[in-house]
Structure formats: structure tokens, C-alpha cells
Backbone as CSV, one residue per row, in Angstrom:
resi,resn,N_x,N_y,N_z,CA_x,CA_y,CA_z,C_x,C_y,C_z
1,UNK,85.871,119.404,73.079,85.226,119.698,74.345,85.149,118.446,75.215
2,UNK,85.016,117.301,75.045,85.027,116.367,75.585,86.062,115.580,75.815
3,UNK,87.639,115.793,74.916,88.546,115.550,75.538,89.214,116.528,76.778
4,UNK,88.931,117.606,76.868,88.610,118.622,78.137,88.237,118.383,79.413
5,UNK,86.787,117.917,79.248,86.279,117.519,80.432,86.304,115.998,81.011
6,UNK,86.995,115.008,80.127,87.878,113.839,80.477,88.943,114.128,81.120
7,UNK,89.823,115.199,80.627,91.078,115.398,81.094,90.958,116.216,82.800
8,UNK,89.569,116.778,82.654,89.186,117.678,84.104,88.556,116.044,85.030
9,UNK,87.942,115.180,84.593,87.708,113.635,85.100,88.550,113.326,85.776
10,UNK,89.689,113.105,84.881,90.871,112.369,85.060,91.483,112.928,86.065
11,UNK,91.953,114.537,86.431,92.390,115.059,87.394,91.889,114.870,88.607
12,UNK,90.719,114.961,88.520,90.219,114.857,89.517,90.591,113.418,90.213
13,UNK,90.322,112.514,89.690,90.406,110.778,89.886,91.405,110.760,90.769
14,UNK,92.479,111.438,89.624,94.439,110.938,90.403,94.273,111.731,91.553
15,UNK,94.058,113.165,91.844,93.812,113.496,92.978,93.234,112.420,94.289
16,UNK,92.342,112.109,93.782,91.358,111.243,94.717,92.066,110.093,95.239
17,UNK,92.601,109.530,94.209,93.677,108.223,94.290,95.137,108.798,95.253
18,UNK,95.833,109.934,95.117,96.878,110.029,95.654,97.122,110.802,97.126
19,UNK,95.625,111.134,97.713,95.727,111.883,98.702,95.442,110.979,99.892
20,UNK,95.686,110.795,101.123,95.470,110.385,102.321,94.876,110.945,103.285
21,UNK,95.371,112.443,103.102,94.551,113.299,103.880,94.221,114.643,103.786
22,UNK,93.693,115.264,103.036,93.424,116.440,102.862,92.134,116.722,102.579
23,UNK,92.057,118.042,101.400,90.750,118.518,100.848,90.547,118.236,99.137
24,UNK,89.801,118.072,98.680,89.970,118.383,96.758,88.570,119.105,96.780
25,UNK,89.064,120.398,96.598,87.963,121.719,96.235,87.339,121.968,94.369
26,UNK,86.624,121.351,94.204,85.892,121.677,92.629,85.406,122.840,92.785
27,UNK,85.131,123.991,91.940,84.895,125.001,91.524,83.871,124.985,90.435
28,UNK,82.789,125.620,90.222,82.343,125.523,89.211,81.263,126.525,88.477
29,UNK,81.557,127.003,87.644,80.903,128.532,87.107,80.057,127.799,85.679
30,UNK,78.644,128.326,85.693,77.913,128.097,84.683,77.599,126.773,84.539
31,UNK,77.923,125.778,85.235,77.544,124.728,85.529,78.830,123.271,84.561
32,UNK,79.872,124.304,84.431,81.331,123.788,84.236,82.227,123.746,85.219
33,UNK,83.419,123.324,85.431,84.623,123.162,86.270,85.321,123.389,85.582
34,UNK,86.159,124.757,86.384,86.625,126.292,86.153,88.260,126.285,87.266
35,UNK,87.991,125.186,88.488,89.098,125.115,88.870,89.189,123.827,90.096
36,UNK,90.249,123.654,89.940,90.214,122.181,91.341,91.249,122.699,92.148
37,UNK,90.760,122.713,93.695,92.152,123.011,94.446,92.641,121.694,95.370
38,UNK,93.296,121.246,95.417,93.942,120.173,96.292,94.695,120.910,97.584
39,UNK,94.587,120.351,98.540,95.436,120.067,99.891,95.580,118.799,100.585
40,UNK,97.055,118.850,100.586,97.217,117.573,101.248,97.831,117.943,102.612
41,UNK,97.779,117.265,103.590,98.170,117.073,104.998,98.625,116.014,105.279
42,UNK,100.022,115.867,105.953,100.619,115.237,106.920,100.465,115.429,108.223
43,UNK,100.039,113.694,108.263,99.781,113.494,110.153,100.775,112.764,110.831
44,UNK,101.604,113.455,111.895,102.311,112.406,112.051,101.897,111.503,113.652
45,UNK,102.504,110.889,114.101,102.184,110.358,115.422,102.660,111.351,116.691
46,UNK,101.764,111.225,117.743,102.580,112.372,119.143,102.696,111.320,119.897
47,UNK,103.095,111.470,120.378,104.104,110.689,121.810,103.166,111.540,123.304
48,UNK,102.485,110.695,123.745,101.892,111.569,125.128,102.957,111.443,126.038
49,UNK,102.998,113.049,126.689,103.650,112.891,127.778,103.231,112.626,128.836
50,UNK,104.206,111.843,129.679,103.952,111.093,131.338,103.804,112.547,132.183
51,UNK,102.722,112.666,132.911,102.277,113.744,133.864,103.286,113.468,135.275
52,UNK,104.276,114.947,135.563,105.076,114.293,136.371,103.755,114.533,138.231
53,UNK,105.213,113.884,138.976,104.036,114.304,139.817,104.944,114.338,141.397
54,UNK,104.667,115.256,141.768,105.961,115.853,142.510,105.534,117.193,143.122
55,UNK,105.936,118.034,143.948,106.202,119.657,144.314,106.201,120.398,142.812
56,UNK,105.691,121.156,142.923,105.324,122.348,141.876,105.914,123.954,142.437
């Protein structure tokens, strides 16, 4: 049981360590962790556009 909930530790950790930008969702029934959901997101850079300015 306790190499279990090391190994549910541990997931969690590397999650924590490898994300930049997202969510890490713990779950937990009966006062255990039952499931972890990860999302990660890519941000990239926008480029603003120049407002033209002229007849319409």
C-alpha cells in the first residue's frame, strides 16, 4: 500500500515538474487518489496587427 501511494506521489511530482502550462486535476474518493488528470497547453506568441487607416 505504500509503494502505491509513492508511486501516486511520484506522478504527481513529474507532472508538476514537466508542465508549463496547464491544469493537474487530483481526484479523490474516500479520502484516497482514485485519479489524476493532466492538461497541458501551448502558448504561442501573436504578432499585433498595424490598424490600417484609410477610406473604408
Amino acid at each position: 500500500m505504500v509503494n502505491l501511494e509513492r508511486e501516486k506521489l511520484d506522478h504527481i511530482l513529474q507532472l508538476i515538474k514537466n508542465i508549463d502550462y496547464g491544469s493537474i486535476s487530483i481526484i479523490v474518493h474516500d479520502g484516497q487518489v482514485t485519479q489524476i488528470d493532466s492538461t497541458r497547453k501551448k502558448r504561442f506568441a501573436v504578432e499585433k496587427k498595424k490598424l490600417r487607416t484609410g477610406n473604408y
